[in-house]
MARBA-3410 file (N, C-alpha, C, O; in Angstrom, 1 decimal):
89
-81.0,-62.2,89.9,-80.4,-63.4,90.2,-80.6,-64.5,89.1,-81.7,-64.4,88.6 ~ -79.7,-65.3,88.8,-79.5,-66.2,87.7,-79.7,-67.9,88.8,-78.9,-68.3,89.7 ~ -80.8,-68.3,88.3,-81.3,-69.7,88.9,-80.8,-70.6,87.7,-80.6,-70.1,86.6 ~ -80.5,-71.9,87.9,-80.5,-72.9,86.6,-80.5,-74.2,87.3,-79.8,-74.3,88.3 ~ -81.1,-75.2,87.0,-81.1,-76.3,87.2,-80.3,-77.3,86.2,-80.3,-77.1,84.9
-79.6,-78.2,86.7,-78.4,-79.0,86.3,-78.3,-80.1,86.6,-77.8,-80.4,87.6 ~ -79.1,-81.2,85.5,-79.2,-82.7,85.7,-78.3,-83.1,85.3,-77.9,-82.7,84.3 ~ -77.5,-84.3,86.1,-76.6,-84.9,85.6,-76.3,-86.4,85.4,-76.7,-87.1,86.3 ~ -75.8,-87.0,84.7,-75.6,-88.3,83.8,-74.5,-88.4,84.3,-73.7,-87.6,83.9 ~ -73.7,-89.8,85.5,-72.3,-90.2,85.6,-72.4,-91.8,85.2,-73.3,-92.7,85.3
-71.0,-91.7,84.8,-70.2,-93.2,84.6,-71.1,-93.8,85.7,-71.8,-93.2,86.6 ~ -70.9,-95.3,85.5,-71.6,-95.8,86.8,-70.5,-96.2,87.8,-69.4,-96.7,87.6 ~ -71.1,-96.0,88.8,-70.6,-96.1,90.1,-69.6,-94.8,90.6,-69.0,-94.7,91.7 ~ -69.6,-94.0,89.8,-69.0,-92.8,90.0,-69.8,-92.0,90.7,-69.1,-91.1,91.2 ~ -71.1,-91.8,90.9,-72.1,-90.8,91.4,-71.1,-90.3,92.8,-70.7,-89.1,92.8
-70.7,-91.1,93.6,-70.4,-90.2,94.6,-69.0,-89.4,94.3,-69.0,-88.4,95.1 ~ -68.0,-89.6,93.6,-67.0,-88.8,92.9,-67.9,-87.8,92.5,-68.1,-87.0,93.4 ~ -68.5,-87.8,91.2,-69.3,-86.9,90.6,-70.1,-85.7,91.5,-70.1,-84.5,91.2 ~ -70.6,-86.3,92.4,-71.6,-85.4,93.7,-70.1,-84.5,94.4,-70.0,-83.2,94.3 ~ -69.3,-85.3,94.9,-68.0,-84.4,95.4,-67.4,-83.2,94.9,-67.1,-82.1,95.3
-67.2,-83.7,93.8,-66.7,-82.8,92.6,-67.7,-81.1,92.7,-67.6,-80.0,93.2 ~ -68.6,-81.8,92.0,-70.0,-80.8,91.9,-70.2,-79.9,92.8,-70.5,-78.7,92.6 ~ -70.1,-80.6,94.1,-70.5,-79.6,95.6,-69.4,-78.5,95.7,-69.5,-77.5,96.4 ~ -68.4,-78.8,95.0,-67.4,-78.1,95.2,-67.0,-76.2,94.6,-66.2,-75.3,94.9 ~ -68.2,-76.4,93.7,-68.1,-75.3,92.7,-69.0,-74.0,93.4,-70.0,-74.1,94.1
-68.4,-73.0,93.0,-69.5,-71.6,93.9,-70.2,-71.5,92.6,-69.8,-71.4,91.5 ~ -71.5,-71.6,93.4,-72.5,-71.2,92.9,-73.7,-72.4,93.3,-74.9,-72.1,93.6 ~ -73.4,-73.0,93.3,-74.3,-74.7,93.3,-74.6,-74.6,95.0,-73.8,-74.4,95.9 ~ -75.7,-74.8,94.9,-76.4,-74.5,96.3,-76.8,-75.6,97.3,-76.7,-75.8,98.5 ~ -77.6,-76.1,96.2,-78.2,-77.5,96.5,-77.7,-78.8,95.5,-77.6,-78.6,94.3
-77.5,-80.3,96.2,-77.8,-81.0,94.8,-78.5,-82.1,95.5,-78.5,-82.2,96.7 ~ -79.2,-83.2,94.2,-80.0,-84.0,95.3,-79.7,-85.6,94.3,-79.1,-85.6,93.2 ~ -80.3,-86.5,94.9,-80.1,-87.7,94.1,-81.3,-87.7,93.7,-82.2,-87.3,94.5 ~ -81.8,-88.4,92.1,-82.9,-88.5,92.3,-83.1,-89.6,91.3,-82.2,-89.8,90.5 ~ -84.2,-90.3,91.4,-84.5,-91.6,90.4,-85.2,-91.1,89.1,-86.0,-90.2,89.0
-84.6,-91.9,88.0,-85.2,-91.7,87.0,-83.9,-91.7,85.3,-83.1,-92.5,85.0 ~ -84.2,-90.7,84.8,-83.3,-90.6,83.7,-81.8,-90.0,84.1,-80.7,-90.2,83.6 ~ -82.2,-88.9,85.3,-81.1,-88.6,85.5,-80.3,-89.3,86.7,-80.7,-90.4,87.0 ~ -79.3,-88.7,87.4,-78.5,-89.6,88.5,-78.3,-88.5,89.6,-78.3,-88.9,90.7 ~ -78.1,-87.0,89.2,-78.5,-86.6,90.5,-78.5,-85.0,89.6,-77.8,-84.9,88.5
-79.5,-83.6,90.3,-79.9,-82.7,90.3,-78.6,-81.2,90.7,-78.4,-81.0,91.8 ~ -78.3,-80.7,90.2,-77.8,-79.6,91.4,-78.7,-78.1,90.7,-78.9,-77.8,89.5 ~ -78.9,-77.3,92.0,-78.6,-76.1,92.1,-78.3,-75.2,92.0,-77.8,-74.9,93.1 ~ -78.0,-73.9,91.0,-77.2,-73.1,90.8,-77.2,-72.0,91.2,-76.5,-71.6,90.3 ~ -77.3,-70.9,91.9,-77.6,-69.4,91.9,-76.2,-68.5,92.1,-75.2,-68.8,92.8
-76.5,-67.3,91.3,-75.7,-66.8,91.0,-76.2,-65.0,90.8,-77.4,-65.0,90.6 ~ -75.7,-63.8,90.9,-76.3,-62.9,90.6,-75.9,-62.8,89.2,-76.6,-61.9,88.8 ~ -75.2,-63.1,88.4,-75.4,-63.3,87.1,-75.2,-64.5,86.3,-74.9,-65.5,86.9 ~ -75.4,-64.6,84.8,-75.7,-65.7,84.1,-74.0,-65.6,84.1,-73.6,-66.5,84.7 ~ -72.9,-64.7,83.5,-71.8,-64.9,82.8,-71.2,-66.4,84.2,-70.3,-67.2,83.9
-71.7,-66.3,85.3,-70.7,-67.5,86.2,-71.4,-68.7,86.2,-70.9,-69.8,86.5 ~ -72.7,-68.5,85.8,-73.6,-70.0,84.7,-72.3,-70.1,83.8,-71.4,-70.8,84.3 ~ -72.0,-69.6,82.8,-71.5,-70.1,81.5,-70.4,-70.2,81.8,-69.9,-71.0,81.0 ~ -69.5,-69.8,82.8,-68.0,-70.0,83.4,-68.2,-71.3,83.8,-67.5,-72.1,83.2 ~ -69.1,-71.8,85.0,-68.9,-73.0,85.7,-69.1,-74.3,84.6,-68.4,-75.3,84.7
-70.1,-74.0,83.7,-70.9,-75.3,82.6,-69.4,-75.2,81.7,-68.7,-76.1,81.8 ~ -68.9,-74.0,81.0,-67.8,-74.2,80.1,-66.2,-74.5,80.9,-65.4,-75.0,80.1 ~ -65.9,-74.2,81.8,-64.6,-74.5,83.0,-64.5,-75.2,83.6,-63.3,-75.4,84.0 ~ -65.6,-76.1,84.3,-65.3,-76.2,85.2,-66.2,-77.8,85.1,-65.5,-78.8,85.3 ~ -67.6,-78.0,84.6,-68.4,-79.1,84.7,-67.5,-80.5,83.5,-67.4,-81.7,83.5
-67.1,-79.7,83.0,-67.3,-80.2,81.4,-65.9,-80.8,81.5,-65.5,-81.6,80.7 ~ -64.9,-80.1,83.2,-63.6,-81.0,83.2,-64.0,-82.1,84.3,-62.9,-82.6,84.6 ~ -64.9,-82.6,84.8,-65.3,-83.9,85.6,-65.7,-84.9,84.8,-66.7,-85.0,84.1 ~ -64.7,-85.8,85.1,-64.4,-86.5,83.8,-65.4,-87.8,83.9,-65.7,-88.6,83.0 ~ -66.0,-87.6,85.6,-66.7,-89.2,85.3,-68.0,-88.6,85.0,-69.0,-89.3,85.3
-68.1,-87.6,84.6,-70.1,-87.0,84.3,-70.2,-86.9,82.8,-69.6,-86.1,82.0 ~ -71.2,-87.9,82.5,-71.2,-88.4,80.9,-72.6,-87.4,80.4,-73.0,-87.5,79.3 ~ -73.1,-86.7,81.0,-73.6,-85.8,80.4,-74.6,-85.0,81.0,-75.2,-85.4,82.0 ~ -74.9,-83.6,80.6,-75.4,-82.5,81.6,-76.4,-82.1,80.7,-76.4,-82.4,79.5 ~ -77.6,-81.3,81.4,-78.3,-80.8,80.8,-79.3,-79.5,81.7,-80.0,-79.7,82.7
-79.0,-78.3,81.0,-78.7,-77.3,81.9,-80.5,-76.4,81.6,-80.9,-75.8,80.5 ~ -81.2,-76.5,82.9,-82.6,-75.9,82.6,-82.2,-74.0,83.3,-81.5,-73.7,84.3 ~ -82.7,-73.4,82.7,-82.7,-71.9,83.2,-83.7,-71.3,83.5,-84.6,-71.1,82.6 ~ -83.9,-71.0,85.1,-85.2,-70.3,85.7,-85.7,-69.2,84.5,-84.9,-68.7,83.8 ~ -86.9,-68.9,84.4,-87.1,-67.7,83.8,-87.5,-66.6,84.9,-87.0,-65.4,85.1
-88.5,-67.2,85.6,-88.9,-67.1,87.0,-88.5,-68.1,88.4,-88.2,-69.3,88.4 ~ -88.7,-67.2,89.5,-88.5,-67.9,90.7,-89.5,-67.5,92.1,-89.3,-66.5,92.7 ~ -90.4,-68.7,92.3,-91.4,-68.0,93.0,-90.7,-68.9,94.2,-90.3,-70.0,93.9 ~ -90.8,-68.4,95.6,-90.4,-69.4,96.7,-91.4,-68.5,97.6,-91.8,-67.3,97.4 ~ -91.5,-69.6,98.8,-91.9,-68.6,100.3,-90.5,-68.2,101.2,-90.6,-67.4,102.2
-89.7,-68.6,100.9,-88.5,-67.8,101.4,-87.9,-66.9,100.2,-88.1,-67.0,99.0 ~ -87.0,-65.8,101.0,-86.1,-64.9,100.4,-85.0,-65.5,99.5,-84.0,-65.5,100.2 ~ -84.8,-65.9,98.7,-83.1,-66.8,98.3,-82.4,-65.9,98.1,-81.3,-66.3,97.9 ~ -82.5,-64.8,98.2,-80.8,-63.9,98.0,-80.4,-63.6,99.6,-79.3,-63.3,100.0 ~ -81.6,-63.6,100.4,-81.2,-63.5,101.6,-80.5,-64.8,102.1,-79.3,-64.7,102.4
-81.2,-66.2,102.1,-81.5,-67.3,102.3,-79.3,-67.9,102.0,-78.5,-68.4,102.8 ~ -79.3,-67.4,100.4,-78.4,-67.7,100.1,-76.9,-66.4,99.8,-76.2,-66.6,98.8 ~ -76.8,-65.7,100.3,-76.9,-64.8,100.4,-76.0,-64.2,99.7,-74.9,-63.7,100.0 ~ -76.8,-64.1,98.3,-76.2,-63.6,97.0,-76.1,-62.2,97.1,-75.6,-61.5,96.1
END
């Protein structure tokens, strides 16, 4: 399973366009708001990387009010729940 974390940077006052948009895409599991540098978090899982690089090159990069991404990739993933059950890749 292909985990990646995906911070994101919007125009301002666009976050909730941006968040709509985002929830929209398969793969993205979770997203969250969070304070700081970035404007809000999402979740990716996927059983492979190639629909990471479909969604970041197709699909993120055409939302036009998100001024910029930055894409972390699990190497590992330790939880106390199952995520392929959980999410049911």
């Amino acid at each position: 399973m292909t985990t990646a974390i995906i911070l994101f940077n919007v125009k301002r006052s666009k976050l909730k366009e941006a968040f709509n948009e985002v929830k929209k895409i398969k793969g993205i599991t979770d997203i969250y708001t969070v304070a700081g540098e970035y404007d809000f978090v999402a979740i990716f899982r996927a059983e492979d990387s190639s629909n990471l690089s479909k969604i970041l090159t197709e699909e993120i990069v055409n939302i036009d009010v998100i001024s910029r991404t930055k894409t972390l990739i699990a190497l590992d993933t330790f939880s106390v729940i199952d995520l392929e059950k959980a999410y049911k890749l």
